[in-house]
TORDO-308895 format. One record per residue: x, y, z of N, C-alpha, C in turn. Coordinates in pm, whole numbers, plus 50000, padded with zeros to 5 digits. Example, Ala and Ser with C-alpha at 12.3 -4.5 7.8 and 13.67 -1.06 7.14 Angstrom:
! residues 2
513194943150780512304955050780513204967050780
512854977550708513674989450714512905000350787
! end
This chain:
! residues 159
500814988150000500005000050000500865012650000
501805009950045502895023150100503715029249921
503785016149843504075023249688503025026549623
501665019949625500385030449557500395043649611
500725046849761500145062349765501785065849693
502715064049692504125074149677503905073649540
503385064049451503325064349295501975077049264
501265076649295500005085649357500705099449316
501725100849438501895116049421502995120849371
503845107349304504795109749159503615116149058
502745107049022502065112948950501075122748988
501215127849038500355137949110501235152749091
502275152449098503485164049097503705161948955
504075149848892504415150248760503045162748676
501755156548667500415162648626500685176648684
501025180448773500965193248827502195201848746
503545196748727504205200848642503985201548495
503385195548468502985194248322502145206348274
500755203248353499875215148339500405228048373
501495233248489502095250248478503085249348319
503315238548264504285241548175503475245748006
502275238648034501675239047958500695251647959
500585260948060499985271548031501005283848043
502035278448064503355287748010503435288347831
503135279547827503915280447663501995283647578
501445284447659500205287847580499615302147627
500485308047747500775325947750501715327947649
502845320847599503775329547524502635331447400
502145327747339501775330347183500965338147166
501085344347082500885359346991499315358547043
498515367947042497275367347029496565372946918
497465378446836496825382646699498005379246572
497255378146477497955373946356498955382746336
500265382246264501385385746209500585397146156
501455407646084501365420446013501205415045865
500265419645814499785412745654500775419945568
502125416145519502645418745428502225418445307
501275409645275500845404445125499915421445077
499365424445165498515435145152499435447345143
500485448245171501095461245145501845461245027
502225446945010503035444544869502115449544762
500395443544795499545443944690499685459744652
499205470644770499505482944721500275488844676
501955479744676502465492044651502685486144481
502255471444424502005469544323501365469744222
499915480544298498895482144212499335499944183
499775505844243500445517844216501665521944090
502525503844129503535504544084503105500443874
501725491743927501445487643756500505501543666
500745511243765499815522943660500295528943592
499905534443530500345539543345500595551643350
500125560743482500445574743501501105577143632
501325589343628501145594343818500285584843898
500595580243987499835577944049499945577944239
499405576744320499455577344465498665567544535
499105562244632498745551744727498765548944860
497805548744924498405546545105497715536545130
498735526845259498125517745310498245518045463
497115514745554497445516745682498495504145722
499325501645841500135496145874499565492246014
499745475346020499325472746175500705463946193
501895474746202502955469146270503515477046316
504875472846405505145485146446506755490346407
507225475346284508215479346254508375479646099
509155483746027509085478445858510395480245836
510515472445691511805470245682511425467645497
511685480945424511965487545245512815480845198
512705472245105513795471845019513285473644885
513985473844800513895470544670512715464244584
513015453144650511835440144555511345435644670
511245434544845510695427844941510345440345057
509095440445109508815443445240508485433845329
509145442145454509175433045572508025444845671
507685435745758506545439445872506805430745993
507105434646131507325432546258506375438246342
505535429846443505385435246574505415426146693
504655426946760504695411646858503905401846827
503455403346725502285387546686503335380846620
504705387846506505415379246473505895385046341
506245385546252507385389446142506585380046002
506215388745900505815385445817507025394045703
506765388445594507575391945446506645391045310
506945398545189506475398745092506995407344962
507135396544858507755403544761507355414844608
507825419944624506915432544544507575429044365
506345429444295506145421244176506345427644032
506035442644128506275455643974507505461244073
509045458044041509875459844132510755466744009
512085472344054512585475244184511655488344201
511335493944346510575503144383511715511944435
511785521444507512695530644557512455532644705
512675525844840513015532744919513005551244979
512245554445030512515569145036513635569045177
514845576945163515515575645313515225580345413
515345579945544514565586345655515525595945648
514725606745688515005620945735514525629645618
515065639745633514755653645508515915647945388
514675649345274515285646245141514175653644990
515255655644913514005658844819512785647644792
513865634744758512575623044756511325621244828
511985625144933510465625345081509735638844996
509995649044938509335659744865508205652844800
508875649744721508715638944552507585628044613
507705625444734506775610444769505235623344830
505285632244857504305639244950504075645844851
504125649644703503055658044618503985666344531
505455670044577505975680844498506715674544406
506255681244236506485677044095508115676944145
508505665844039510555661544077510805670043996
510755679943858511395696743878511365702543924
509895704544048510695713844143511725708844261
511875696244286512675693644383513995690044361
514205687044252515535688744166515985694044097
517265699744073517475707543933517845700243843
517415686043796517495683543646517235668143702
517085661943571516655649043571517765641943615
518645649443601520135639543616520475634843756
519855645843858520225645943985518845640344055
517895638944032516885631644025516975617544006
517635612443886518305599543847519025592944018
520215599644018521485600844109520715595444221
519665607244244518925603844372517835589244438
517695584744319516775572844306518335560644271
519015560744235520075550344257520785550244379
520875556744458521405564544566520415555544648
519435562344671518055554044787518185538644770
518255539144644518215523944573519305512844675
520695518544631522175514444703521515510644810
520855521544909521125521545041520165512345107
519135509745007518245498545057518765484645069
519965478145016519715464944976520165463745117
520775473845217520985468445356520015476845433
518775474645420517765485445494517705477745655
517415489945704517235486845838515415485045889
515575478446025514145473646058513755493646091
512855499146049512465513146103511195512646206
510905522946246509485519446365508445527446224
507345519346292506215528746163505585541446242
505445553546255504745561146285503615563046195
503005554946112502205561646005501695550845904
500955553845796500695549445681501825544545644
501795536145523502985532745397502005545845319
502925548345245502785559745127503595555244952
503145551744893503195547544764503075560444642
504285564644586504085571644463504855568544342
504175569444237504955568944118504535576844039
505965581443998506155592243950506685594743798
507355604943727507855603143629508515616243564
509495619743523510365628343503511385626543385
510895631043251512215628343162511965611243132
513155604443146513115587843132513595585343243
513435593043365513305583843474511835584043567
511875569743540510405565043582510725556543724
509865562343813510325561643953508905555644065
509045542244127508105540744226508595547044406
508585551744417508735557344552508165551744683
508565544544829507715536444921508685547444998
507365546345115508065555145280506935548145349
507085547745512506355542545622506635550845715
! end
């Protein structure tokens, strides 16, 4: 009788360990879905396939992003999603004050440049600096423009 009760409360502690471990690992997980990358790719590809000027915003439910070229990335605490953009390469706008950030918010690229050439410069430039983009925080919308100047034909992304 003396090993039924001690087996008893092996398994009795074992069950008791099990179940705190098991509502540990069922607090860690996300309670809402990842950040929909597919949906921001879509915008900035339905912008990117238009035939004119055109402009685009998408709201953002993350709290980080990460521009490149041909892929956006989206981070928050539900988890890290990716998606690749299909009317590519797009342009990166760089953080801080730039004419491009001009160029992405409404002002025609002659007035924010003095010639197509430096306009060019400026969109290979953003370009470079994306293929090592960093994770950024989103304060805002994504903002989608494409634009056009001379023969340089330009998609523009900022968050």
């Amino acid at each position: 009788m003396f090993d039924l009760t001690l087996d008893a409360w092996y398994a009795w502690i074992g069950l008791s360990l099990t179940g705190v471990a098991l509502v540990g690992a069922a607090t860690g997980l996300p309670t809402a879905p990842p950040p929909d990358a597919g949906a921001v790719a879509a915008t900035i590809d339905r912008v990117a396939a238009a035939e004119y000027t055109a402009t685009g915003e998408h709201p953002l439910d993350a709290e980080e992003i990460r521009l490149g070229t041909r892929r956006v990335g989206l981070r928050s605490d539900a988890g890290t999603a990716h998606a690749t953009v299909a009317f590519g390469p797009v342009t990166p706008v760089p953080a801080g004050d730039s004419p491009l950030r001009e160029v992405l918010h409404g002002t025609p690229p002659d007035r924010a440049f003095r010639s197509p050439a430096a306009f060019r410069q400026a969109v290979v430039s953003a370009r470079a600096d994306a293929t090592e983009a960093p994770w950024r925080v989103v304060d805002r919308t994504l903002i989608v423009r494409r634009t056009t100047w001379d023969d340089v034909d330009v998609v523009l992304v900022d968050a």
